[in-house]
Every structure is written in C-alpha cells, then in structure tokens.
C-alpha positions as CSV (number, residue, x, y, z in Angstrom):
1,X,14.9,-7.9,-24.0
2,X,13.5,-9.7,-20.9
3,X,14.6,-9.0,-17.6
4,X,13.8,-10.2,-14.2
5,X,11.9,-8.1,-11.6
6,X,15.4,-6.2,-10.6
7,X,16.4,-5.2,-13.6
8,X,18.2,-7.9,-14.6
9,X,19.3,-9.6,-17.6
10,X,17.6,-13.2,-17.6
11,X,20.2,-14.8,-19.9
12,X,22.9,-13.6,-17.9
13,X,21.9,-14.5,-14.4
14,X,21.0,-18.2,-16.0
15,X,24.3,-18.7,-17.6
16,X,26.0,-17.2,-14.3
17,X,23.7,-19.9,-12.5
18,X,25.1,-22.8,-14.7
19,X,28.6,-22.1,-14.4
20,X,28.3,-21.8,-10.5
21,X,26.2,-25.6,-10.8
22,X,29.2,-26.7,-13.7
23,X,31.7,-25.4,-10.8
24,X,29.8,-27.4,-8.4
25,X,30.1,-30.9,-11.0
26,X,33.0,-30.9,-11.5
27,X,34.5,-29.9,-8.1
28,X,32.0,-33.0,-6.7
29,X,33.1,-35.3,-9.3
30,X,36.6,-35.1,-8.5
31,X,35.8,-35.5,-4.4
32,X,34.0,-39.0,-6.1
33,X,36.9,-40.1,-7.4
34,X,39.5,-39.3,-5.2
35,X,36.9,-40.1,-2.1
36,X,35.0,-42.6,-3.4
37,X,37.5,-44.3,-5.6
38,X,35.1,-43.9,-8.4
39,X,35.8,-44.3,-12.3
40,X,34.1,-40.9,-13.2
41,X,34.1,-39.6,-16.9
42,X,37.3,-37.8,-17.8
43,X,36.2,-35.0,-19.3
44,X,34.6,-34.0,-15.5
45,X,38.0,-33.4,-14.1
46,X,40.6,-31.2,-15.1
47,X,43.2,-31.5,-17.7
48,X,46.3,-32.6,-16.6
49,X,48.3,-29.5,-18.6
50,X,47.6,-28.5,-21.7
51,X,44.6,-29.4,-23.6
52,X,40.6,-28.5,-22.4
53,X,37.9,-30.6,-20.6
54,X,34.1,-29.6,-19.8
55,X,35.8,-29.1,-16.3
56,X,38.2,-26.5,-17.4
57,X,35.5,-24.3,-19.2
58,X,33.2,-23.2,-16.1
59,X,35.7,-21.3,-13.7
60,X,36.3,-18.9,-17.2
61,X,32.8,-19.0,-17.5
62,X,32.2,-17.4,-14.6
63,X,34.8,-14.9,-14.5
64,X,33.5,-13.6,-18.1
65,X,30.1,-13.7,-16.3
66,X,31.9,-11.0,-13.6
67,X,33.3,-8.9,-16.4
68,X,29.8,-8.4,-18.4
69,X,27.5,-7.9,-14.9
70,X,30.4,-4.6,-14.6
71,X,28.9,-2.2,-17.1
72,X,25.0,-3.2,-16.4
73,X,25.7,-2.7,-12.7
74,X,27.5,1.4,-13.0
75,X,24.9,1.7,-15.9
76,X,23.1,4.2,-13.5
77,X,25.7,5.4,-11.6
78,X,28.3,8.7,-12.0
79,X,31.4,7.5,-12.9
80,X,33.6,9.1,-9.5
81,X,33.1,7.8,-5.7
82,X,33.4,4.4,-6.6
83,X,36.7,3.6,-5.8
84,X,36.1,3.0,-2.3
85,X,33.4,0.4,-2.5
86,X,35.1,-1.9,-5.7
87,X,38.5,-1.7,-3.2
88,X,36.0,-2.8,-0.9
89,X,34.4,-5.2,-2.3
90,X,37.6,-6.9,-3.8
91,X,38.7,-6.8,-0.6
92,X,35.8,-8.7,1.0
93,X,35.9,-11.4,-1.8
94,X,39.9,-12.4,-1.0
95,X,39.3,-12.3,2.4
96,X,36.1,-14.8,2.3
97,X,38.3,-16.6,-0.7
98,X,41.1,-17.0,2.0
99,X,39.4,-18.3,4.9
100,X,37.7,-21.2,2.3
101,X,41.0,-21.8,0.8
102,X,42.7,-22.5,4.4
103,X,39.5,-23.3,6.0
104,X,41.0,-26.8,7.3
105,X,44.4,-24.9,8.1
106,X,42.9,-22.9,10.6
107,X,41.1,-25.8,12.2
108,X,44.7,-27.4,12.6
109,X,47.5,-24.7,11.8
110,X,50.1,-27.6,12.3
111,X,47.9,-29.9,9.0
112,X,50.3,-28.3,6.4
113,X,50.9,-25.1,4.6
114,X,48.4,-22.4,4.1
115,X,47.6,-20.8,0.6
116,X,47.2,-17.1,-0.2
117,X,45.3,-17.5,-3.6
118,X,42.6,-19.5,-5.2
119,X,38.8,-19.2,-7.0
120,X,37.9,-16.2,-5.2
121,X,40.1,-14.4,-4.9
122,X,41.3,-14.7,-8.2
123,X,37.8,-13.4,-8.9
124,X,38.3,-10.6,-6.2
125,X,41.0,-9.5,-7.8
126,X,40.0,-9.3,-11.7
127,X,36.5,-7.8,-10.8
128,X,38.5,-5.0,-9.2
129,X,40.7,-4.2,-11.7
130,X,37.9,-4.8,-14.6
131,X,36.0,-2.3,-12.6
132,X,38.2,0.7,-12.4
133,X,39.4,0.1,-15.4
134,X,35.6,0.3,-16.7
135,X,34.8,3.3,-14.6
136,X,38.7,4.9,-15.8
137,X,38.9,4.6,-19.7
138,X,36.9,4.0,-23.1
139,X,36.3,1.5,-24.9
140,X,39.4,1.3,-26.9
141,X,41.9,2.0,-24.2
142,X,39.9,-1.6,-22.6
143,X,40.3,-2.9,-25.8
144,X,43.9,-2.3,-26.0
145,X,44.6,-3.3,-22.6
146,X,43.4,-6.5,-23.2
147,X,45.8,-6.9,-26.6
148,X,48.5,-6.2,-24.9
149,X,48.5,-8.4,-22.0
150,X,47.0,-11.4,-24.2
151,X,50.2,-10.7,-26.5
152,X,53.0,-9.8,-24.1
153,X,52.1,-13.0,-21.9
154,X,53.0,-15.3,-24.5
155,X,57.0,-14.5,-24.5
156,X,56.7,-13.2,-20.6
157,X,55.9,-17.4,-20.4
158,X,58.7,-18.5,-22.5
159,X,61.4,-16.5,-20.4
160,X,63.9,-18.6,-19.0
161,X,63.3,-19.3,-15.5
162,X,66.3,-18.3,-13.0
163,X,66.0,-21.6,-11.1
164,X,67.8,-23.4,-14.4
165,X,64.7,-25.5,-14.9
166,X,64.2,-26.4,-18.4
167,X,61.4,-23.8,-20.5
168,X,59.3,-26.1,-22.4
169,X,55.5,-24.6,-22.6
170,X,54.5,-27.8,-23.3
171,X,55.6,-30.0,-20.4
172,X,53.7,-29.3,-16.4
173,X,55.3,-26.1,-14.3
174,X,58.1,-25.8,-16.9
175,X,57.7,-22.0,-17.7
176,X,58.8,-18.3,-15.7
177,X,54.5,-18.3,-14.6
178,X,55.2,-21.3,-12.9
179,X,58.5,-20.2,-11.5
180,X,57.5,-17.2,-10.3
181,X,54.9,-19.0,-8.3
182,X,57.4,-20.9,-6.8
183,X,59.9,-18.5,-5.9
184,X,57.2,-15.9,-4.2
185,X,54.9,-18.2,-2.8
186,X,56.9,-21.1,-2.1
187,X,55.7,-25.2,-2.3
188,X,52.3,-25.2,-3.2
189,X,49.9,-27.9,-1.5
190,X,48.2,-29.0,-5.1
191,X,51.2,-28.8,-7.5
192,X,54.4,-29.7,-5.7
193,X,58.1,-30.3,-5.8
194,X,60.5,-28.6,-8.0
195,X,58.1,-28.1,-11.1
196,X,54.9,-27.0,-8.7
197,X,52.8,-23.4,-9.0
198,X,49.7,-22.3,-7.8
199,X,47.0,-22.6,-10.7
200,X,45.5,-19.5,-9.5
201,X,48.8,-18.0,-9.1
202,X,50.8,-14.3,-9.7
203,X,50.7,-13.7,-13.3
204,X,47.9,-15.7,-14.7
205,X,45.6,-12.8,-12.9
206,X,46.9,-10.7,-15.4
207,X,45.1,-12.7,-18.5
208,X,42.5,-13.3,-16.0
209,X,42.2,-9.5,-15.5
210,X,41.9,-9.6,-20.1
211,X,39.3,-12.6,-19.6
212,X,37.2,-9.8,-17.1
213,X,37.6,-7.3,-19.9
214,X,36.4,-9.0,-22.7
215,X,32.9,-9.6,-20.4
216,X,32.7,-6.3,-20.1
217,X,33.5,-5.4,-23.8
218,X,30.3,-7.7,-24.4
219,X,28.2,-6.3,-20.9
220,X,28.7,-2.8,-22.6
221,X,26.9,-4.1,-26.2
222,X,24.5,-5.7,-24.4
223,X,23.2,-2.6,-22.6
224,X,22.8,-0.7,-25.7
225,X,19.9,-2.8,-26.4
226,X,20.9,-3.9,-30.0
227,X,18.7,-5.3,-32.6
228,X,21.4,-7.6,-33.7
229,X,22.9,-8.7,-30.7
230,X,22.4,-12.8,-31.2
231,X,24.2,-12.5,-34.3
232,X,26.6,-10.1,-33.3
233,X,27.4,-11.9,-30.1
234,X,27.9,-15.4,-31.7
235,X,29.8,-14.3,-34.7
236,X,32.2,-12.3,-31.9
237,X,32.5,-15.8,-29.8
238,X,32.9,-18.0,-33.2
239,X,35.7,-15.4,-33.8
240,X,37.7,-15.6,-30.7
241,X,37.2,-19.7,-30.3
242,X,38.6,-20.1,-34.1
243,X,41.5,-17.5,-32.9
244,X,42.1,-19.4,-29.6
245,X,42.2,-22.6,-31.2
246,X,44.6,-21.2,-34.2
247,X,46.6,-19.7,-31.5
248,X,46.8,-22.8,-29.5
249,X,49.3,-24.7,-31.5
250,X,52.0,-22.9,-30.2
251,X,51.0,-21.5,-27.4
252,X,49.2,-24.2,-25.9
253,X,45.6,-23.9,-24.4
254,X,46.7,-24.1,-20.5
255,X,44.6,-23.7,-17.7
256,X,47.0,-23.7,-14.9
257,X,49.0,-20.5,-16.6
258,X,45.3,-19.0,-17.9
259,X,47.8,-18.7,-21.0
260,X,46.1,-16.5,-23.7
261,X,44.9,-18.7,-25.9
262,X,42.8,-20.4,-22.9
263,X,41.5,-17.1,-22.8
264,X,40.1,-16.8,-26.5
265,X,39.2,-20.3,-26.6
266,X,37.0,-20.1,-23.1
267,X,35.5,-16.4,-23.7
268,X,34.4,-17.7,-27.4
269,X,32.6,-20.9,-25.8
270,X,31.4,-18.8,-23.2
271,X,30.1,-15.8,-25.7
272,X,28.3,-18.4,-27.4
273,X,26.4,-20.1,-24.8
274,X,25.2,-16.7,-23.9
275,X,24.7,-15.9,-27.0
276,X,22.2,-18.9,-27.4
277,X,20.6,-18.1,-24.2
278,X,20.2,-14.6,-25.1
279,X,18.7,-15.4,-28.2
280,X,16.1,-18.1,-26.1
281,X,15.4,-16.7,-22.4
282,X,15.6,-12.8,-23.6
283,X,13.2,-12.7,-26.6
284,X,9.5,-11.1,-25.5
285,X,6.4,-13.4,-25.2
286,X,5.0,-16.0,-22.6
287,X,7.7,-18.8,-21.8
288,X,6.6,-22.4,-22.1
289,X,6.8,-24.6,-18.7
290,X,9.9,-25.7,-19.4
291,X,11.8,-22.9,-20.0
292,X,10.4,-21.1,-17.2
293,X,12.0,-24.1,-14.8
294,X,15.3,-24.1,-16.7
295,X,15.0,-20.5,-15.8
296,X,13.9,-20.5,-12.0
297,X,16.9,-23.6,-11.9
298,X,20.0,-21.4,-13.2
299,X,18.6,-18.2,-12.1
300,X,18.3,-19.5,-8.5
301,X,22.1,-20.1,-8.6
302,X,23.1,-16.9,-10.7
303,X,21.1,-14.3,-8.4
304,X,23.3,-15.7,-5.5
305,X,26.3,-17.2,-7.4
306,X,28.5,-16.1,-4.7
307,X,26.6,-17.9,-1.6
308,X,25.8,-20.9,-3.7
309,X,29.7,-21.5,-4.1
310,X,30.3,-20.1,-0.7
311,X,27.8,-22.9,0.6
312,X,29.4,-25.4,-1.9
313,X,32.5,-24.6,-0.3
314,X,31.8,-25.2,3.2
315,X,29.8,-28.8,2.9
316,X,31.7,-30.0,-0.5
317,X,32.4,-33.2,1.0
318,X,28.6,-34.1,1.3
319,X,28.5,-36.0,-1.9
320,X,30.7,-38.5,-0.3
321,X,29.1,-39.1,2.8
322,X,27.9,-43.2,3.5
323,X,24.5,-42.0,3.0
324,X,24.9,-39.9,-0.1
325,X,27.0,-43.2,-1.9
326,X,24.1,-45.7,-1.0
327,X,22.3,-45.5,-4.4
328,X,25.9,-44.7,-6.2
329,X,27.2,-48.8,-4.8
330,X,23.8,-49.9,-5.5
331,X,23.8,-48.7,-9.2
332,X,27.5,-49.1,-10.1
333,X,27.8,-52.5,-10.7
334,X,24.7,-52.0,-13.6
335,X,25.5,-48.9,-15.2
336,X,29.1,-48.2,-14.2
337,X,30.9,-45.7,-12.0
338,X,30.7,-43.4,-14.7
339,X,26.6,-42.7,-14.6
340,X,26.2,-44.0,-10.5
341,X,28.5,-41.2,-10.2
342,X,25.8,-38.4,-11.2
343,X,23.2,-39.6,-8.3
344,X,25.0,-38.5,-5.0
345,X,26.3,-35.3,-7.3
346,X,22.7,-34.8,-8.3
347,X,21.5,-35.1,-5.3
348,X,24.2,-32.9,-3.4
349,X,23.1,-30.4,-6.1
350,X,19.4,-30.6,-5.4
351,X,20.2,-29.9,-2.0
352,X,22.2,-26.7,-2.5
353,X,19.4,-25.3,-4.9
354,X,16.9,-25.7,-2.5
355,X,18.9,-23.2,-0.3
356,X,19.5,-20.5,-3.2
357,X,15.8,-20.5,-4.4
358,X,15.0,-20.2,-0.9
359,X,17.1,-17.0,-0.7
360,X,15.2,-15.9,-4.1
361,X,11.8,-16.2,-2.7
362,X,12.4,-14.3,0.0
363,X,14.2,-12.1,-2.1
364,X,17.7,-12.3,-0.4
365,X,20.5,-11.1,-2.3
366,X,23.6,-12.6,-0.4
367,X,26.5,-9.6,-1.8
368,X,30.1,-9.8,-0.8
C-alpha cells in the first residue's frame, strides 16, 4: 500500500485534495453567477432543497475524509491524554471558522448580522466528537452510535414545529431542524424570513457527527492493511448509496438538514471514489507521468486541505475580478457562459495550487 514520505496514505490525501479543489468550484462558480451574472451549469451550484448536485457532494466528501484520517493519525498513539489537544484543536477550527464566516462583519459590525456556524466549524465540531468517540469505545459501540442518530433523526425532523409552521419534509425550512435554527439562532443571513435555518445549523451536526464516524469505520479497515480492501470498500459504498437512495423516497436526500439519507447517499459516493483511488494511486510499482501529476495536483491540496480553503476563503472573490473575467467575455459569446465560466475558475484554482505545492516543497504542514 503506497504511502507518501510521512506516512501517509496517497489515495486519501488525493481524494482529501479534490474535495478541497470541488469546494473551491463550486464555491467560485456560484461567486460567477451571482458576480458575474453568468449562466454557469446547474449541477455547479447547490440544490435548491431536496435532491443532489456535483455541488452538494464535496463538503460530505471532506468531512468523511476527517473521519477516516482519525484512526491512521492515534494509530501510534496510547489511547489517554488526548483529550486536551482534540478539545483543542476543535476549538482552534471554530474559532478560525468564525472569524471567516463573519470576516466582512467585523470589517463593518453595523453590515448586518453575524453567524455562529458554518464549513468549519461544522467540521471542528464532528472531528471532535468522532475523535473521542474513536479514542472512548469499540467498534460496535461507533457502529451503533451511528444507527441510532441516522434512525432517530428521521422522526426528530418530522416533529411539529412550536412556531405552528406547517411540517412538510419536502417543502424548504418546513421541519423542527429548521425551526430549531430559528428559534436559537435567530434570522439567518442566507436562508431568511419565517421558513429560514442555518444549513450548517444545531442538529444537522448530529448526522454530521454519523457522516465522521462512518470515515472512521472505513480509516480503521484501511489500517489493517487488508488484501481485499478495493473490493471490500466499493461493495460497502455500493451498499450504503443503494440504501441512501432507497431511503430517500421518504425521507428526502437534503442537504440543508444533512438528513440521513444525504448521509448514506454521500458516504457511498464518497467510499467509492476512494475506493477507485485506492485501488489506482495505492497499488506498488512505478507510476506513469500522468498519475504521478494527478498525484502531486490533489496531494498538494490534501496535505494542507485546511490552508488551501483557509486561503480560498480569504481571496474568494478573485475569480471575479475585471482582470480574471477578460478571457471569460471574450469566450462567452463562442462557447457560452457555461464553458467561459471554467477559465477565471481555472485559473483562480491554478493560483491557489501554486501556494499549497509551495508549502509541500518546503515541507510545511499548515495544522489548525
């Protein structure tokens, strides 16, 4: 099983790599068509409730990523004093996740209202709890923890909400999730009015905590070295997308709620792209040229997932600068918005890997 010069897993720092770059995508396509006006392809942005898009499959893809890294990072370590650094450490990822969400608040605390959760810290938040409850029970306990908070969200969703609005699962903010966001957290600057929520509110980090579980479920398989383990894992992600999906009819695939069967359907795709990379960037021999660069690409990103999005964060609107949008007006009116769209993106992206391959030569590991 290859692994890079620290020890790590290639396939999973590549696939941690691309979700960061997916995150990066889709988050610049939407600033293109809400800054630049431009017709960009629908399944780039988000879905509007229920239902998937490309878009909707990267931010799951890296929290599973978060839950697998778990069990390969304590795989040397005693399992007491650790407490104090994953408190830590969730900690530091809120805070930084904070400061990005409000980052224009605090330039002008009279803009509008702040918010108190988003991608961090939502990420903060499940790595801690996947990590104590790694280092606190077995296997099976996990697994149970998992069942019971994919199961028990489904009705906890459907219970009436005290503000008298309507529960329909099916219909945008009408469901207790969604009223519990409003009620504790108030009018939220994305989502608002009387059916608003935060989409990375109060109890979707429950199912978020199940999505961090099931990575770790499949980190801990992967560090037993198995002889199986392309099979094994692809069968395991075939079996939760067909249970997602089978699920989904009546308790919709949902995003915004990170309902449970979002969380099947989006660990399954995600299981299998890793299980395909496994199965390609992990086998022993030489690499060919062009597997080595898709390689050095995603594992530029996945080494320092956290300061590539951190970075992405703080210049997102680059891809809309007059410069960046001079080939995107030259092109559009030959190929469309749709394909003139990828060249500022592209180029935005280019930009950012140059400063986390950078970090890799030197050999900076940028940790929260």
């Amino acid at each position: 099983m290859a692994e890079t010069s620290g020890g790590r897993l290639v396939s999973l720092d590549v696939l941690r790599g691309l979700t960061v770059v997916g995150m990066i995508l889709v988050n610049s396509m939407a600033g293109m068509k809400y800054g630049a006006q431009a017709e960009v392809y629908p399944l780039l942005l988000h879905a509007h409730w229920d239902g998937l898009m490309l878009a909707d499959l990267v931010f799951p893809g890296f929290l599973m990523m978060v839950g697998v890294a778990i069990p390969l990072a304590f795989a040397k370590a005693s399992e007491g004093g650790h407490g104090g650094p994953i408190a830590t450490r969730t900690a530091r990822l809120f805070l930084v996740g904070f400061l990005l969400s409000n980052i224009y608040w605090f330039a002008d605390m009279t803009s509008g209202d702040w918010r108190l959760f988003g991608v961090l810290q939502r990420i903060g938040l499940a790595y801690g709890a996947c990590a104590l409850l790694f280092l606190t029970f077995g296997p099976r306990i996990r697994l149970g923890i998992i069942a019971a908070i994919l199961i028990l969200y489904w009705p906890l969703s459907l219970a009436p909400a005290p503000d008298g609005l309507a529960t329909d699962i099916w219909v945008r903010g009408h469901n207790f999730v969604a009223w519990l966001d409003r009620a504790l957290l108030g009018e939220h600057l994305y989502v608002k009015g009387p059916e608003g929520y935060d989409p990375e509110g109060i109890l979707g980090t429950l199912t978020a905590i199940a999505h961090g579980l099931i990575g770790v479920a499949i980190g801990e398989y992967l560090l037993k070295r198995p002889a199986n383990s392309v099979r094994n894992l692809a069968l395991a992600g075939a079996a939760m997308l067909a249970a997602g999906i089978a699920w989904g009819f009546i308790f919709p695939v949902i995003k915004d709620i990170w309902s449970s069967s979002f969380v099947l359907v989006t660990c399954g795709i995600t299981t299998l792209a890793l299980a395909g990379l496994h199965a390609w960037l992990d086998r022993p021999g030489e690499p060919g040229a062009a597997t080595r660069a898709f390689t050095l690409f995603g594992s530029a990103f996945g080494i320092n997932a956290i300061a590539a999005y951190v970075a992405h964060q703080l210049s997102a609107g680059w891809p809309t600068w007059q410069i960046m949008l001079v080939p995107f007006e030259w092109l559009r009116g030959s190929i469309g918005d749709g394909l003139a769209s990828f060249v500022p993106v592209l180029l935005y992206i280019g930009l950012l890997w140059t400063f986390v391959e950078y970090l890799r030569r030197k050999r900076w590991i940028v940790k929260i």
